[in-house]
C-alpha positions in Angstrom: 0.0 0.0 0.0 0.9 3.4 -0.6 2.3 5.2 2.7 -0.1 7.9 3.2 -3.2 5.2 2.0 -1.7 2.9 4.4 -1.4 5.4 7.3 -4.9 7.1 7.0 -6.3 3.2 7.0 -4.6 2.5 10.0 -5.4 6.0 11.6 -9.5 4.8 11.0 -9.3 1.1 12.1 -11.0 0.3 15.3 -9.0 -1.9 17.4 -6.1 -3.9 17.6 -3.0 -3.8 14.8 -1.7 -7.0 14.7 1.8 -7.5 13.2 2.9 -10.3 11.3 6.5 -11.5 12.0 8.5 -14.7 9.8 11.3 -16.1 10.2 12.3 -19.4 7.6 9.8 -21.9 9.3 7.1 -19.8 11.2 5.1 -17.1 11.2 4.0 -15.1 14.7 1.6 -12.4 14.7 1.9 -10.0 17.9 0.1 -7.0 18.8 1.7 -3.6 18.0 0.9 -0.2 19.9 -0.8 1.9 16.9 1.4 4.8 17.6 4.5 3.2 17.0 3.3 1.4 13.9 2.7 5.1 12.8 5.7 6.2 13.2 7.8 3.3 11.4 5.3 4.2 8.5 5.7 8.2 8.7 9.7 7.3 7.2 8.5 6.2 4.3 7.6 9.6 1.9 3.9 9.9 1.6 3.5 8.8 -1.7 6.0 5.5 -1.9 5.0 2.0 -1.8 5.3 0.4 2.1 5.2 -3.4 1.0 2.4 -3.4 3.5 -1.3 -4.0 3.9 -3.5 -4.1 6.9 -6.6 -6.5 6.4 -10.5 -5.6 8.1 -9.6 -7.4 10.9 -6.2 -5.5 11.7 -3.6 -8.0 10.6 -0.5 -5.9 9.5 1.6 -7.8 7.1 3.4 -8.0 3.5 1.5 -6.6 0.5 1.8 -9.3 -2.2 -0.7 -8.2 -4.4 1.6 -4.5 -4.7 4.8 -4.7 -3.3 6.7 -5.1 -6.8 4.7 -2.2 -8.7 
């Protein structure tokens, strides 16, 4: 997702961000505090690409349907 798409979506979510975190043979998904998740994002210029998505129910991981565009 674009960084400022991304950021306003997260902004209106209600409820917890979950992150998603891999290593080779597992994935993990732990709760993130919204405010820091915001400010990892706010790096990235408004209009670039994150390599993110978060879904309707908060999960916060790799965009694989834009990450390459």
């Amino acid at each position: 997702m674009i960084a400022h798409q991304l950021i306003k979506t997260i902004k209106a979510h209600r409820g917890p961000i979950i992150v998603e975190v891999n290593n080779f043979d597992d994935t993990f998904y732990i709760q993130a505090v919204k405010a820091d998740v915001l400010l990892q994002l706010g790096k990235f210029e408004a209009d670039e690409e994150t390599g993110f998505q978060l879904n309707a129910e908060g999960f916060l991981g790799k965009d694989y349907t834009h990450a390459h565009r």
